[in-house]
C-alpha positions as CSV (number, residue, x, y, z in Angstrom):
1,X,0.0,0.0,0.0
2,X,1.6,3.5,-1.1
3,X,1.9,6.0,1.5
4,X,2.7,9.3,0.4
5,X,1.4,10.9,3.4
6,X,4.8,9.8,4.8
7,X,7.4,11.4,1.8
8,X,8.5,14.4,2.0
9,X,7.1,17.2,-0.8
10,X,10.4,17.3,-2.2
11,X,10.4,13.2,-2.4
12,X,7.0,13.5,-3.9
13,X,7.9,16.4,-6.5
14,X,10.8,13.8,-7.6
15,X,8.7,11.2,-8.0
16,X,6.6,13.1,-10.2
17,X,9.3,14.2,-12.1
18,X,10.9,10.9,-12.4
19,X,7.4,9.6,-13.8
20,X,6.5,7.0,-10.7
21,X,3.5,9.5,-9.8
22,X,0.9,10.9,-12.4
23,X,-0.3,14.0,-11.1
24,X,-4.2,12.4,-10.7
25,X,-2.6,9.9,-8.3
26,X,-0.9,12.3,-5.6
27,X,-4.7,13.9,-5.6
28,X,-6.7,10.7,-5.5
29,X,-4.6,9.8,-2.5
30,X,-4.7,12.7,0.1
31,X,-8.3,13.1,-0.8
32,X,-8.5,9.3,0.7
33,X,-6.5,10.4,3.7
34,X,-9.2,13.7,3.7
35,X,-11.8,11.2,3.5
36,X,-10.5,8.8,6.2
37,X,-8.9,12.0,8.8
38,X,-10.7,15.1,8.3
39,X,-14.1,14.0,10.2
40,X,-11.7,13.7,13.2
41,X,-9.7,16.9,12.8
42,X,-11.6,19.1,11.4
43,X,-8.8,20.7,9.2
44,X,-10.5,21.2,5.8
45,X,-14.1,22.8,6.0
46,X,-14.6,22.8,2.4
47,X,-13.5,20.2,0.3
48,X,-13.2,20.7,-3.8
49,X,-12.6,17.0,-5.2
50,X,-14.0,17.3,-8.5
51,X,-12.1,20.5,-9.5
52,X,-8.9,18.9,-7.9
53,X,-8.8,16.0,-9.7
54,X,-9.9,17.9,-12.9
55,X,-6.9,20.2,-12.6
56,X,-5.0,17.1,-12.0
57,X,-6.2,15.8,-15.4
58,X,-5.4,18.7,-16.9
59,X,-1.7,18.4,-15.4
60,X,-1.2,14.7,-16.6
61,X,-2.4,15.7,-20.2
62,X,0.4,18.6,-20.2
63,X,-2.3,21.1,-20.5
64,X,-1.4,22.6,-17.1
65,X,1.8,23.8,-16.2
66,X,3.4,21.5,-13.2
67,X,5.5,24.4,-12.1
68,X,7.6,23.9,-9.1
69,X,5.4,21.6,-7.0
70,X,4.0,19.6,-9.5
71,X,0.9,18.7,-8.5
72,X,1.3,18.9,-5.0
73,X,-2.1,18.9,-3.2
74,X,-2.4,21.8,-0.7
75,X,-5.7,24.2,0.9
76,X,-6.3,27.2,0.4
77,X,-6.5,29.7,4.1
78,X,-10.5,30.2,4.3
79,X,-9.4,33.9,4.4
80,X,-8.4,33.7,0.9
81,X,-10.9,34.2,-1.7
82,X,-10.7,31.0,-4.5
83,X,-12.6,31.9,-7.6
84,X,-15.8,29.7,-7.6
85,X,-15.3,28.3,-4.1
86,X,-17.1,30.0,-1.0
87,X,-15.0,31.5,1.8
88,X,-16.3,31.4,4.9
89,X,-13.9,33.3,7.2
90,X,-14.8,30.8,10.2
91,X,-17.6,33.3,10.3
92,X,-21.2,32.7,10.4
93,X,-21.3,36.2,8.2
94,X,-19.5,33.6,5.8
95,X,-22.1,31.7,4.7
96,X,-24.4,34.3,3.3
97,X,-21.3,35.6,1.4
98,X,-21.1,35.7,-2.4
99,X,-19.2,33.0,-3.7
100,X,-15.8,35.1,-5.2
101,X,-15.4,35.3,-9.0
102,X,-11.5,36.5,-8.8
103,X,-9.0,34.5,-7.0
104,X,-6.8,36.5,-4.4
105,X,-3.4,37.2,-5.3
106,X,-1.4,34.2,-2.8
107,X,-4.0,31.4,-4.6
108,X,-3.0,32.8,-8.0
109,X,0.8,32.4,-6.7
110,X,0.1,28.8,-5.4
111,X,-1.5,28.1,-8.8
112,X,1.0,29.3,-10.8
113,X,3.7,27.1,-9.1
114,X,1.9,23.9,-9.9
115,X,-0.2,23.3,-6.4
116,X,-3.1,21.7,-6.7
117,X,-5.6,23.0,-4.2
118,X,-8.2,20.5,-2.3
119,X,-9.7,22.5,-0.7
120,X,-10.4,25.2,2.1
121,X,-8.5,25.0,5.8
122,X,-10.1,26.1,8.9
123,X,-9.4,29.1,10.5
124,X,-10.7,30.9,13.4
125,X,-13.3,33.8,12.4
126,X,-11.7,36.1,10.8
127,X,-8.7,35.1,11.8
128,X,-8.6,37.4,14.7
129,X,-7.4,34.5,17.3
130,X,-4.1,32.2,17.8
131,X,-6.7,29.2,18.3
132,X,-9.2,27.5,15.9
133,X,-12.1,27.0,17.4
134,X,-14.7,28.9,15.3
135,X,-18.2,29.0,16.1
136,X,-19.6,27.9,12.5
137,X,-17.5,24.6,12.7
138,X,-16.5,22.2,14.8
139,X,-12.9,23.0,16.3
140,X,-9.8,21.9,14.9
141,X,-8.0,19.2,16.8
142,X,-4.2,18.6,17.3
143,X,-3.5,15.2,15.6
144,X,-1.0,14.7,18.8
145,X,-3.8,15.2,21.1
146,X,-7.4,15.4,20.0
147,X,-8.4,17.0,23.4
148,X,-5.7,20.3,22.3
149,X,-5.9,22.9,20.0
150,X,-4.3,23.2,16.7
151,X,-3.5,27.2,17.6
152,X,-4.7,29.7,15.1
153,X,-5.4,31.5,12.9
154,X,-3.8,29.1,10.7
155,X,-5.1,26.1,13.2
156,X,-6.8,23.7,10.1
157,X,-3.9,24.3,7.9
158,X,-1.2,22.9,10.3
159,X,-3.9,20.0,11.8
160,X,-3.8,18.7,8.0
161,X,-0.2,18.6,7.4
162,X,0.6,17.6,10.6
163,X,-2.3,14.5,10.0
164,X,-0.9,13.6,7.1
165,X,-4.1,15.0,5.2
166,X,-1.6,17.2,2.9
167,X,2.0,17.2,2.1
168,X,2.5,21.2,3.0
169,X,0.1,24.0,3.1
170,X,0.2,27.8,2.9
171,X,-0.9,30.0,5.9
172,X,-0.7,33.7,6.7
173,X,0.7,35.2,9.7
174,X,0.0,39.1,11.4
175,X,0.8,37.8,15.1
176,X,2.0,34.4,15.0
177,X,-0.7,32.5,12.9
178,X,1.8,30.3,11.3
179,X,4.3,29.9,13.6
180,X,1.7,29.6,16.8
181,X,-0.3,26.2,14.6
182,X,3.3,24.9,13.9
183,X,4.6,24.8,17.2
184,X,1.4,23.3,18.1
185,X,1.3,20.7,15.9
186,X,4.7,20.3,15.7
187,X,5.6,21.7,12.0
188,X,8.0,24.1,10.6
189,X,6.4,27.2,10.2
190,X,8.1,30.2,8.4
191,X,7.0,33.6,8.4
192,X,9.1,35.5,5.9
193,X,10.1,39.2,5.8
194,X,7.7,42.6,5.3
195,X,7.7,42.5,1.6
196,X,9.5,39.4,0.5
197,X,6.7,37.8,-1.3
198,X,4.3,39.5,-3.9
199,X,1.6,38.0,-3.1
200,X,1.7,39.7,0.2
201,X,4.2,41.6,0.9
202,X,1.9,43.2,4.3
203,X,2.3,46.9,3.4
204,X,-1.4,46.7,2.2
205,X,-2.5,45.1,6.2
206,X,-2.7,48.0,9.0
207,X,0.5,48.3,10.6
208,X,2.4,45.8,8.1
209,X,1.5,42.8,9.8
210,X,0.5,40.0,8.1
211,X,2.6,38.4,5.4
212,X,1.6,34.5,3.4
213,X,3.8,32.2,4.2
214,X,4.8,28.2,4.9
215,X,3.6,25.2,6.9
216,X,5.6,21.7,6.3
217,X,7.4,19.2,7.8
218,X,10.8,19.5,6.9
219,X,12.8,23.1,6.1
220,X,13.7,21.4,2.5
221,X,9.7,21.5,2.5
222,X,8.9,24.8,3.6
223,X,11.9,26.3,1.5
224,X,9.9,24.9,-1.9
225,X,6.4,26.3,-0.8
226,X,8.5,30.0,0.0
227,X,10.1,29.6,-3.5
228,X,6.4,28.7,-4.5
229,X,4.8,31.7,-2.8
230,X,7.4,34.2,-4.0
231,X,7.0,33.1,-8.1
232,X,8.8,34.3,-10.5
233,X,8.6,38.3,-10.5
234,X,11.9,39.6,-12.2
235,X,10.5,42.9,-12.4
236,X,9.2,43.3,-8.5
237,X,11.3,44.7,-6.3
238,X,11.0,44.0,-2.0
239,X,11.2,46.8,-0.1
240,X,13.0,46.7,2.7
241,X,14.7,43.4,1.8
242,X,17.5,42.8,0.8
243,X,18.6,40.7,-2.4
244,X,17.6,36.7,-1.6
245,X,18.3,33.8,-3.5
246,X,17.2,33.1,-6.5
247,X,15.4,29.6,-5.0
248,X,16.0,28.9,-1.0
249,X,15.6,25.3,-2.2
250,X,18.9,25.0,-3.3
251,X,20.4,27.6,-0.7
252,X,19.5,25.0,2.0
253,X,22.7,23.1,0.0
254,X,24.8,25.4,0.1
255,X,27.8,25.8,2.6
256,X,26.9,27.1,6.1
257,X,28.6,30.0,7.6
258,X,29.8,30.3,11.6
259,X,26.6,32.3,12.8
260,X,26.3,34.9,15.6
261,X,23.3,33.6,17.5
262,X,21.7,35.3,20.4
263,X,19.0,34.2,23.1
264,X,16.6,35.8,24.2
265,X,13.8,35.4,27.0
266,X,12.7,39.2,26.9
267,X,9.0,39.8,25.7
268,X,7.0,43.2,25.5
269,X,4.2,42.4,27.3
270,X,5.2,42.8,31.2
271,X,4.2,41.5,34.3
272,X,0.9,41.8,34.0
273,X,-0.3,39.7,32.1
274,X,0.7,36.7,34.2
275,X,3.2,35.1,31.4
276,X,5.0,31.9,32.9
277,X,6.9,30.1,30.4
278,X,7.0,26.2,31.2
279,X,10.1,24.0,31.9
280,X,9.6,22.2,28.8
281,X,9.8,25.4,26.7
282,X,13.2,26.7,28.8
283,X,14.5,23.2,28.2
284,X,13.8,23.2,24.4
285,X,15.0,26.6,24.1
286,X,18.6,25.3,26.2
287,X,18.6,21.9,23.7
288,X,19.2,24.0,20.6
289,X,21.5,26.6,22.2
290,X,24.0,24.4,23.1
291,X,23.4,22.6,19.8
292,X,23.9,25.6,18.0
293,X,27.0,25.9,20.1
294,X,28.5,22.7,19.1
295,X,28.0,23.1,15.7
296,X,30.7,25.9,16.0
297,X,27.9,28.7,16.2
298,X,29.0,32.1,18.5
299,X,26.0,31.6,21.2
300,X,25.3,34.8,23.5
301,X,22.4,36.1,25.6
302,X,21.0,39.0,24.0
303,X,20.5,42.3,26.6
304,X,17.4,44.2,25.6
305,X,14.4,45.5,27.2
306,X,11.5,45.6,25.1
307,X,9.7,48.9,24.8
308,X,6.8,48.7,26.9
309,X,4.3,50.6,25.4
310,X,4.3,48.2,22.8
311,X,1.6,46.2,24.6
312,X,-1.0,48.8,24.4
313,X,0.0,49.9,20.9
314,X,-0.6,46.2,19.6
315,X,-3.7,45.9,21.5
316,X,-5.4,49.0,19.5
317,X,-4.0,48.0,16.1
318,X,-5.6,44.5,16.9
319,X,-9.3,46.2,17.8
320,X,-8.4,48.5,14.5
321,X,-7.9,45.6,12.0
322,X,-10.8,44.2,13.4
323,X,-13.0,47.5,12.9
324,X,-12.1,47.4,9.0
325,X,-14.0,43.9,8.6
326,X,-16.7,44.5,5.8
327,X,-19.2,43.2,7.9
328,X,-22.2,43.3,5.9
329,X,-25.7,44.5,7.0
330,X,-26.6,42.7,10.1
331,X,-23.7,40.5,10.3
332,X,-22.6,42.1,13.5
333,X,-25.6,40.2,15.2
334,X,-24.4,36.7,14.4
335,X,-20.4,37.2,15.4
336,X,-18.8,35.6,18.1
337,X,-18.5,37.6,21.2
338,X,-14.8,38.2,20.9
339,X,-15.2,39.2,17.3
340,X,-17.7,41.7,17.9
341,X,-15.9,43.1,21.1
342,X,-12.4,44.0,18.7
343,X,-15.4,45.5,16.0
344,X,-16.8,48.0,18.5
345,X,-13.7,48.9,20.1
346,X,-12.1,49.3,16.9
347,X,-14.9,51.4,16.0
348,X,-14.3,53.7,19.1
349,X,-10.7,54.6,18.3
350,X,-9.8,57.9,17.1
351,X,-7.3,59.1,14.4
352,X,-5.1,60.2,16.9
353,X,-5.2,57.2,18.9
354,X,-4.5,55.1,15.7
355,X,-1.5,56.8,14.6
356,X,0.0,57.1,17.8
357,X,-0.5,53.5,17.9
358,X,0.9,53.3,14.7
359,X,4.3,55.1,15.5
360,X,5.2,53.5,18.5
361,X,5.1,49.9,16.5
362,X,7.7,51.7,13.7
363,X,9.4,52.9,17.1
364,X,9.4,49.3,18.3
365,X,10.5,47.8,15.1
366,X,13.8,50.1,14.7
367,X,14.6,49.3,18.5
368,X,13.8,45.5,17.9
369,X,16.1,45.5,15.0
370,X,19.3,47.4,16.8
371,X,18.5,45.0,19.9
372,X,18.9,42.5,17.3
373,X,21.4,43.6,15.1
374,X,24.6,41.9,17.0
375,X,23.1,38.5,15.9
376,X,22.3,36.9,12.7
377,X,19.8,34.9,14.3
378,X,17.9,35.6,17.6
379,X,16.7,32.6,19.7
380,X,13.2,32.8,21.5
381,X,10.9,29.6,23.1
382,X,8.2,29.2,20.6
383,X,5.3,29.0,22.9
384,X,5.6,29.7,26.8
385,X,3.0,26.8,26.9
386,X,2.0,23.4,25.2
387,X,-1.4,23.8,23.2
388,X,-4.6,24.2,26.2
389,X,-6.7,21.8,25.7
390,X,-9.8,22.6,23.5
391,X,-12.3,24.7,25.3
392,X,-10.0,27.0,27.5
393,X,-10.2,29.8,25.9
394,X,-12.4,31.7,27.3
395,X,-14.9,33.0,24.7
396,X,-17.1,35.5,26.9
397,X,-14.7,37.6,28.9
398,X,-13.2,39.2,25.8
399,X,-10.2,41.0,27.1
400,X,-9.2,37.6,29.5
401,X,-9.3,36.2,26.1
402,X,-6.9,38.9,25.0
403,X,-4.7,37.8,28.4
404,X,-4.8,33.9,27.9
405,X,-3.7,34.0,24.3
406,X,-0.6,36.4,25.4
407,X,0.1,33.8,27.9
408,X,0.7,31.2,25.6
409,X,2.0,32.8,22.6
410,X,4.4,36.1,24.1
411,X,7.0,35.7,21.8
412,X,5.4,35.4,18.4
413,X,3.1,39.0,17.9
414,X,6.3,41.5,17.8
415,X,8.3,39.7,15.2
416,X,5.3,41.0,12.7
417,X,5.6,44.6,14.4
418,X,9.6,44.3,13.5
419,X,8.8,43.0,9.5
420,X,11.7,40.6,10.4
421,X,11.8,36.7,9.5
422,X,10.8,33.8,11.9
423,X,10.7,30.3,11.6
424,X,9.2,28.2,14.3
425,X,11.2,24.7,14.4
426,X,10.0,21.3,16.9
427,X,12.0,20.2,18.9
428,X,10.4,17.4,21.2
429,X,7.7,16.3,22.7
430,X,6.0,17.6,26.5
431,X,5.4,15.5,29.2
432,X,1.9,15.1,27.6
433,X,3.0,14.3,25.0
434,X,2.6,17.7,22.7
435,X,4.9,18.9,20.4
436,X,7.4,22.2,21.5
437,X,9.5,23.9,19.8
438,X,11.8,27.4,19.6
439,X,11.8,30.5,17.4
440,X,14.4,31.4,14.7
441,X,14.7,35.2,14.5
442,X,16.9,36.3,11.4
443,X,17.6,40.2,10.3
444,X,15.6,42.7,7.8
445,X,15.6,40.3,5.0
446,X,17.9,37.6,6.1
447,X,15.1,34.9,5.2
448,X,17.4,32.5,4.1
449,X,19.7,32.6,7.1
450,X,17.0,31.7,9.3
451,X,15.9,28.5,6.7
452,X,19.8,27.6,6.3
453,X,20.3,27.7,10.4
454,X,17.0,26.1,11.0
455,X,17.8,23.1,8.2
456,X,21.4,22.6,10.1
457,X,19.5,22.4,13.8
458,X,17.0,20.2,12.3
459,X,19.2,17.5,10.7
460,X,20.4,17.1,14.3
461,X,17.5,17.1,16.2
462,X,15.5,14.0,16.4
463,X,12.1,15.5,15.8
464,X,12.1,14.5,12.3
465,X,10.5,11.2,14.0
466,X,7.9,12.2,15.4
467,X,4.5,11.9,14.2
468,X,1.3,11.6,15.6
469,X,-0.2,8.3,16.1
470,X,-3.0,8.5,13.9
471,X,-0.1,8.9,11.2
């Protein structure tokens, strides 16, 4: 029995290549694994066979282009609008919604590079949380625990890879929504830099926030769906970022430099919030220091103090964002309590308020950056936590629900204030037996430093093991 739930993408794009896969077949198969898996999860809330396996038709009969991933089955975010295909936002206000007749500009990339999309992944509504657990559907469930979380807002993207119900998938991340699911779930999750790919760069998102980018299993993996994401675009030109390689695929094979590599525990969000972070986090966070150390990397504690208005200043961009949600006419009746509580505070804020808000993020960023710029890599814990267990969130005290998700996921939210790259790599396993991992901070534009440091650590690490038992 063939189980290509268990190769990597890269395998499986060489066994296209080589001819030992058609195109149809890759499809037919992790739409049996949808079939046998998703009931459980809840990863996929819409599911397009017949268009999936068309396209795959197409592909075979070399009326498609394969691209780069030739075929390789992936979702679409149910942020992201899909020409033809509802999206639902994890809203209720979703499914009144007109179904989209243009594509948005990351599914366009995806289909370009050869992906064959099955589909729509869950997401918390609006993807406003760091945990999927949307009203409309049923939550998402960790495949290493079906009593935890998947984290958010990216939570049904990284439950299917991590299941085995797709070979990678594409998320989007303004305060950890990639990285927060892949720690959870125990992927690699890779949040590139402020205007690195054209299909978001993030200077169209208040603040600059939220930029498209990978979940996979293996850095080799989540290089190919960054290559994916950023096309071909000779003419487009990142600003802010410096040049990058022309595929990070084949910069993962290059020689590795000796690396300055800092740790950090600092965090902007102060005493108040009642932050703890857990042994098995410190201990994670230790493992890869001294690994990095042995390797022959410079290792250092970094000294900063984070600035500590940023709190509040995040906390009003938040409410913001959620204010400019085209909510239509009577939608606000049928949102979920935390929803509508970032809606009509949103609404409340003033000009003044916002752009004061505004500068003291670009104040943060420039600070964040010199803090950083000793190092070509910054080490943080990933989350100060394992994932809660499904439920704990508390979903009619909105601003405790503000406080519990900082307690978990401190580290991840200022990273998209800074525009700088992260990539969120496993580690082990928790005494319950839940994935945890660490945080790969690399400079303005050093994307494929972070990739290159996190495929060195990775090769060494014995996560590469672990799967869920359901795999």
């Amino acid at each position: 029995m063939s189980l290509h739930h268990t190769m990597s993408a890269l395998e499986l794009v060489a066994a296209r290549k080589s001819g030992q896969l058609t195109a149809r077949e890759l499809v037919e198969y992790f739409l049996g694994r949808i079939e046998q898996h998703n009931n459980t999860l809840n990863a996929l809330v819409t599911v397009t066979a017949d268009e999936a396996l068309r396209r795959a038709e197409l592909m075979d009969q070399g009326h498609v282009d394969p691209g780069i991933l030739w075929g390789l089955p992936f979702a679409d975010k149910d942020l992201s609008h899909r020409a033809g295909v509802p999206t639902g936002w994890g809203s209720r206000v979703g499914t009144a919604a007109p179904i989209p007749d243009i594509s948005d500009p990351v599914v366009v990339a995806m289909d370009v590079a050869g992906g064959i999309s099955l589909g729509k992944s869950a997401v918390c509504e609006f993807g406003l949380s760091s945990y999927t657990e949307s009203e409309v559907f049923p939550p998402t469930k960790n495949p290493f625990s079906l009593l935890h979380g998947s984290g958010g807002s990216s939570g049904g993207a990284a439950a299917a890879v991590a299941g085995g119900l797709l070979p990678l998938a594409p998320g989007s991340d303004g305060g950890g929504s990639i990285r927060i699911p892949a720690w959870t779930c125990g992927l690699v999750g890779m949040k590139p830099s402020r205007g690195l790919i054209p299909a978001g760069t993030g200077f169209d998102s208040l603040g600059g926030l939220v930029v498209p980018g990978a979940l996979a299993h293996t850095l080799g993996d989540a290089a190919l769906l960054m290559d994916a994401l950023r096309g071909h675009r000779p003419t487009y030109r990142a600003t802010g970022v410096s040049a990058s390689p022309a595929s990070f695929v084949d910069a993962l094979e290059q020689p590795m430099r000796k690396l300055r590599v800092g740790v950090s525990l600092a965090h902007p969000w102060g005493d108040g919030m009642g932050i703890d972070i857990s042994p098995d986090a410190l201990a994670a966070l230790d493992q890869v220091a001294e690994l990095a150390r042995d390797i022959g990397h410079t290792v250092a504690d970094v000294e900063w103090t984070p600035r500590a208005s940023y709190a509040d200043a995040f906390a009003t961009l938040w409410r913001a964002s959620a204010a400019t949600l085209d909510i239509p006419a009577g939608g606000h009746d049928v949102l979920e309590n935390l929803t509508r509580y970032l809606v009509e505070e949103g609404a409340k804020l003033s000009a003044r308020e916002l752009a004061l808000a505004l500068r003291e993020l670009a104040q943060f960023e420039t600070h964040a950056i010199e803090a950083f710029s000793p190092y070509d890599i910054v080490l943080t814990p990933g989350l100060a936590t394992a994932a809660p267990e499904l439920g704990w969130y508390d979903k009619e005290d909105a601003e405790r629900n503000f406080r519990q998700q900082i307690q978990v996921t401190p580290f991840s939210s200022f990273v998209n204030a800074s525009g700088l790259p992260a990539l969120a790599l496993p580690v082990s396993l928790s005494g319950q037996g839940l994935p945890v991992g660490v945080q790969l901070i690399g400079g303005p534009g050093g994307d494929a430093t972070v990739l290159a440091l996190g495929h060195q650590l990775s090769s060494q690490l014995s996560w590469g093991h672990q799967r869920p038992a359901m795999w």
